[in-house]
SELO-464999 format. One record per residue (C-alpha): residue number from 1; residue in three letters; chain; x, y, z. Coordinates in steps of 0.2 Angstrom, whole numbers, plus 5000, padded with zeros to 4 digits. Example, Ala and Ser with C-alpha at 12.3 -4.5 7.8 and 13.67 -1.06 7.14 Angstrom:
BEGIN
<paza><seq>1</seq><type>ALA</type><mol>A</mol><east>5062</east><north>4978</north><up>5039</up></paza>
<paza><seq>2</seq><type>SER</type><mol>A</mol><east>5068</east><north>4995</north><up>5036</up></paza>
END
This chain:
BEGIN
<paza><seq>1</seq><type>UNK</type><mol>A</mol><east>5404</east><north>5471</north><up>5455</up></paza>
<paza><seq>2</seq><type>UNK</type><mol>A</mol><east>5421</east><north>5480</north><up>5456</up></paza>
<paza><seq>3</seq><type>UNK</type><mol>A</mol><east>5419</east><north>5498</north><up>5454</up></paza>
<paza><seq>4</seq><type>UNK</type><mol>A</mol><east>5429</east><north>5507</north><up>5437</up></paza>
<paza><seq>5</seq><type>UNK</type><mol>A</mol><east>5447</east><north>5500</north><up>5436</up></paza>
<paza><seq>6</seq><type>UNK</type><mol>A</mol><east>5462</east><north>5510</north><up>5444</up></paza>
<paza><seq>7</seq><type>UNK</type><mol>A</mol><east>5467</east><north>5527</north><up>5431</up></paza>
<paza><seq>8</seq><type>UNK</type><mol>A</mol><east>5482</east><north>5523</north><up>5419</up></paza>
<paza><seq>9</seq><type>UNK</type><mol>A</mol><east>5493</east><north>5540</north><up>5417</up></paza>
<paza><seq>10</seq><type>UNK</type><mol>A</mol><east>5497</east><north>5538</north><up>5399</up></paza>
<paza><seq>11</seq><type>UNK</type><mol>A</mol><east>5488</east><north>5522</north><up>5393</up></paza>
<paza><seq>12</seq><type>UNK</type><mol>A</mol><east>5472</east><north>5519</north><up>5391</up></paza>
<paza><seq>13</seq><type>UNK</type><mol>A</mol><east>5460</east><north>5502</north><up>5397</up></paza>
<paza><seq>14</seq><type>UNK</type><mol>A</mol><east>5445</east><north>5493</north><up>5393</up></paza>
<paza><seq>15</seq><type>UNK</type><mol>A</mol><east>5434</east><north>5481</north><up>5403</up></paza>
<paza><seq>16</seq><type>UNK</type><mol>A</mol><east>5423</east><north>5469</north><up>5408</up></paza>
<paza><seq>17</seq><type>UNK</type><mol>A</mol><east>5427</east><north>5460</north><up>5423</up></paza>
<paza><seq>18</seq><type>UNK</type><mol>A</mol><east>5444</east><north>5459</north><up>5417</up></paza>
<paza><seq>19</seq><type>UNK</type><mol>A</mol><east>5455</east><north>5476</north><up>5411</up></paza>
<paza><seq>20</seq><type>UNK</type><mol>A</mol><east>5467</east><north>5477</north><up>5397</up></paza>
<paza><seq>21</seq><type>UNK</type><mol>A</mol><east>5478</east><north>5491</north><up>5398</up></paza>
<paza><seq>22</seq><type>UNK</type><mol>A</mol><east>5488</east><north>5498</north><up>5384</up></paza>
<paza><seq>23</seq><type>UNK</type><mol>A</mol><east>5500</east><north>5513</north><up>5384</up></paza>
<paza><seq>24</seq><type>UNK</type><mol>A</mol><east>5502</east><north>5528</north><up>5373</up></paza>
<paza><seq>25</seq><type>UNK</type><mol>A</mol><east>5516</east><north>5528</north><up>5361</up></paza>
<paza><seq>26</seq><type>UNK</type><mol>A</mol><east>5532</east><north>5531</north><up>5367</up></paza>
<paza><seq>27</seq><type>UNK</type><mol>A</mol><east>5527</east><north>5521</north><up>5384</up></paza>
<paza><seq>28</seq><type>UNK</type><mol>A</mol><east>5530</east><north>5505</north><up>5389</up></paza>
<paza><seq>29</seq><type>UNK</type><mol>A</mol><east>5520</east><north>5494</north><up>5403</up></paza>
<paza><seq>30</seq><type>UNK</type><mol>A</mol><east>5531</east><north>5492</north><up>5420</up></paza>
<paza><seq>31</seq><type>UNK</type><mol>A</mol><east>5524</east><north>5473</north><up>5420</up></paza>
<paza><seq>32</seq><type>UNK</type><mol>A</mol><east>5524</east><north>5462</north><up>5405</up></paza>
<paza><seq>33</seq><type>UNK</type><mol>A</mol><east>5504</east><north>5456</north><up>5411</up></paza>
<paza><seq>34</seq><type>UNK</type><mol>A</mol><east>5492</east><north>5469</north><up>5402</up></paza>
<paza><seq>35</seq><type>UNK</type><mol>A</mol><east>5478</east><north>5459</north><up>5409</up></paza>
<paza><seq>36</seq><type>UNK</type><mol>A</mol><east>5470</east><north>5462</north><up>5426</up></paza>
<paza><seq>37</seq><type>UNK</type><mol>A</mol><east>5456</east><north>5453</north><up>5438</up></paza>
<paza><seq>38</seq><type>UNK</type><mol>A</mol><east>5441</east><north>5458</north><up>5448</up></paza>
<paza><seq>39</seq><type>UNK</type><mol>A</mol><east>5443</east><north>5447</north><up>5462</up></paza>
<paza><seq>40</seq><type>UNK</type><mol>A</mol><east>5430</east><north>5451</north><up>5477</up></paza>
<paza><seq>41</seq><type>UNK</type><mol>A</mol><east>5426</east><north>5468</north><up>5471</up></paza>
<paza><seq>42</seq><type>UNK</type><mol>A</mol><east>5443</east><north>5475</north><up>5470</up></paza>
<paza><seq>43</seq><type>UNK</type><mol>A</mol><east>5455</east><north>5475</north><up>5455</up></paza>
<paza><seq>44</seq><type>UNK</type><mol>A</mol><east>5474</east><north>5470</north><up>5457</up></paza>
<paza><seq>45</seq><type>UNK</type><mol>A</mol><east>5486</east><north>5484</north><up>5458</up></paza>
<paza><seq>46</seq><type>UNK</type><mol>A</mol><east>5488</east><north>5488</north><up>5439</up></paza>
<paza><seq>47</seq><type>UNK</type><mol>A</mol><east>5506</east><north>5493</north><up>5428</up></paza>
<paza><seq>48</seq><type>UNK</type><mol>A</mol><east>5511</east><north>5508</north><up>5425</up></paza>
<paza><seq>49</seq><type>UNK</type><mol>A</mol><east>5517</east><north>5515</north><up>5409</up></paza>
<paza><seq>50</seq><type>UNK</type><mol>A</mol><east>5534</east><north>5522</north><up>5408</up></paza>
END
């Protein structure tokens, strides 16, 4: 089990085993994936929104 995904300033997220991130108006993702993994109990690095 992974522990709660990484804090998105300005978006929001919600998970399972995977996390979907989604900004706030006005922001935009820094990646075009909005979908992230636990992999071996640890989350790959997330987006950030701009």
């Amino acid at each position: 089990t992974c522990p709660p995904p990484p804090y998105l300033e300005n978006g929001d997220f919600n998970t399972i085993t995977i996390v979907s991130y989604t900004c706030k108006p006005y922001y935009v993702l820094t990646k075009q994936q909005d979908q992230y993994k636990c992999v071996d109990g640890k989350w790959d690095t997330p987006p950030k929104c701009l």
